[in-house]
C-alpha positions in Angstrom: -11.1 -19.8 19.0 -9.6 -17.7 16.3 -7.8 -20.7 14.1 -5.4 -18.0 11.7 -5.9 -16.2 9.0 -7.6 -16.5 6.6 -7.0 -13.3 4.0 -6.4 -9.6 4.4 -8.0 -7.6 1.9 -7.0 -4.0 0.2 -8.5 -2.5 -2.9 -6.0 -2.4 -5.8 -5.8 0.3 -9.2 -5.9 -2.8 -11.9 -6.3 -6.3 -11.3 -3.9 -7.4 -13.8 -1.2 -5.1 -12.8 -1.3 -6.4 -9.2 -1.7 -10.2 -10.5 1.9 -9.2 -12.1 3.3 -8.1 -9.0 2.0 -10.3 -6.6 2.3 -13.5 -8.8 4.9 -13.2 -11.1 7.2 -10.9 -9.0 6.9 -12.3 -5.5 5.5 -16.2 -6.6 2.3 -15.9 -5.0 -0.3 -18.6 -6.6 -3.3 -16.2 -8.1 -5.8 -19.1 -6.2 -9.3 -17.7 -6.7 -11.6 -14.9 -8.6 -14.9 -13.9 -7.6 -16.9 -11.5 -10.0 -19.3 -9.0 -7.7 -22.0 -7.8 -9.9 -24.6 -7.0 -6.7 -23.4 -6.2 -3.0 -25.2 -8.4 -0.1 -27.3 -4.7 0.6 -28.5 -5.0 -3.4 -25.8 -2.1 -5.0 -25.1 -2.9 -8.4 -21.5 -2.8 -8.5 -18.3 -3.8 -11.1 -15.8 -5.4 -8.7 -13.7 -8.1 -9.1 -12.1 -9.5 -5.7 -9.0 -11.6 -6.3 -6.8 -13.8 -3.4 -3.1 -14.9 -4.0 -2.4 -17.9 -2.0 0.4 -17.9 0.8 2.3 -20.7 1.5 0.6 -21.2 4.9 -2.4 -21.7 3.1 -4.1 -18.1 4.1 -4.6 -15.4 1.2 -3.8 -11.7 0.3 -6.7 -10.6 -1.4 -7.5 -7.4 -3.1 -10.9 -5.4 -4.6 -10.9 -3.6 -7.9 -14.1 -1.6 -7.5 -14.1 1.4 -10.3 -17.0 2.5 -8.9 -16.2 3.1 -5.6 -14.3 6.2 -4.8 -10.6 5.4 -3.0 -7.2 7.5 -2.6 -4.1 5.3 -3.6 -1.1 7.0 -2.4 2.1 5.6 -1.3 1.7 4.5 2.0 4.5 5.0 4.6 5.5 1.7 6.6 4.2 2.9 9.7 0.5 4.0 8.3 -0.2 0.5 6.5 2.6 -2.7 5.2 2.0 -6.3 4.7 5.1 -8.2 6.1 5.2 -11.7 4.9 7.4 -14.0 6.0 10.6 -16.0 3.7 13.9 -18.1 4.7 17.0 -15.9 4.3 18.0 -17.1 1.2 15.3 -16.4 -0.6 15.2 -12.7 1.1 18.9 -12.3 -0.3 17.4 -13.7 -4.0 14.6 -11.3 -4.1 16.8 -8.4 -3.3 18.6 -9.2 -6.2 15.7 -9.6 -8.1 14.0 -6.6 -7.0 17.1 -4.7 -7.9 17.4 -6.4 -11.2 14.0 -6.0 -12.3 14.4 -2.0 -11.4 11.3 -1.7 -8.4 11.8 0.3 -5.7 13.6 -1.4 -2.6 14.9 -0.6 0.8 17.0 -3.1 2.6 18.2 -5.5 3.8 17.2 -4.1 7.3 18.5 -5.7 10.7 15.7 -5.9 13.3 17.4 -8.2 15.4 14.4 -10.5 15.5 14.5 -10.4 11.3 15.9 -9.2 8.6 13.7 -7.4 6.1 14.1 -5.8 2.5 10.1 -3.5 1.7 8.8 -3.0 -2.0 6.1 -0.9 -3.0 3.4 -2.7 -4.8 1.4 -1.2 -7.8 -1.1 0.2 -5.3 1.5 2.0 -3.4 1.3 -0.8 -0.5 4.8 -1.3 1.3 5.3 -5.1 1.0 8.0 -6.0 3.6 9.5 -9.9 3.1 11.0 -10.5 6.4 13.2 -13.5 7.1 13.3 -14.6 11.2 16.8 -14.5 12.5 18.2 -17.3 15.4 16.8 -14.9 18.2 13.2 -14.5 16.9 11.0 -16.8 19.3 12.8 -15.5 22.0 12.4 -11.7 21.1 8.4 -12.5 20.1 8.2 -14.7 23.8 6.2 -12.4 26.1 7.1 -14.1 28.9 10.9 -13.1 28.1 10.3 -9.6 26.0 8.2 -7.8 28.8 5.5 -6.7 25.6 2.8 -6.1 28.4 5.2 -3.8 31.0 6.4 -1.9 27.8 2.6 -1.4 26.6 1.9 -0.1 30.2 4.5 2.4 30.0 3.6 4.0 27.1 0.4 4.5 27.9 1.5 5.7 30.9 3.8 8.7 29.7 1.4 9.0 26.8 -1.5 9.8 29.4 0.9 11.8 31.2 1.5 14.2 28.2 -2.3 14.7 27.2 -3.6 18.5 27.6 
């Protein structure tokens, strides 16, 4: 049985220029550095794989590797975002702080389920902080939301509409 999560890895531009965002901006606890000299398959390599600690006790971790060809752009939300989860008051603070400190924010979005405010970190990841609303369990409760019967009828009209 899958027990949660433990971290999600991306590569990052500069490992100090993410620890800045991802430490000192959002508050997340740089936990643990591991220095990769040789891959598991023998590849020399220069990679340094960091992991900032949640409060759940799971990680976001990310791989500088120089020597390993990868396109940063600016991801849209749909392609690729990292949602992590805040109480509202803290959502409303780092508004304010995000708006104070001059980065890039959209927000604060209603979802119904949650509210959310989205950054862009120094990798061009959208980080979205998302803050559960009264009506969340019930709205994320398959047995009340009808996820599967939705599901089924997308694929449905989806097959439908295939040449």
């Amino acid at each position: 049985m899958i027990r949660g999560l433990h971290h999600n890895a991306y590569r990052c531009r500069d490992s100090e220029e993410t620890r800045r965002f991802y430490e000192d901006f959002l508050g997340l606890r740089l936990a643990g550095t591991l220095e990769i000299g040789e891959t598991k398959s023998g590849r020399r390599t220069e990679t340094l794989h960091t992991f900032y600690e949640l409060g759940d006790g799971s990680y976001l971790a990310f791989f500088e590797a120089p020597d390993m060809p990868f396109e940063f752009k600016a991801q849209h939300d749909f392609d690729l975002h990292i949602a992590l989860e805040v109480d509202m008051p803290v959502l409303h603070d780092m508004f304010a702080r995000g708006q104070a400190a001059g980065i890039e924010i959209r927000g604060i979005s209603d979802h119904g389920f949650i509210h959310s405010i989205y950054f862009r970190d120094p990798n061009g990841y959208v980080i979205e902080l998302t803050a559960k609303t009264p009506g969340h369990d019930a709205a994320m409760d398959p047995a009340q939301n009808g996820a599967r019967a939705k599901l089924d009828r997308w694929t449905a009209a989806k097959q439908r509409r295939a040449p």
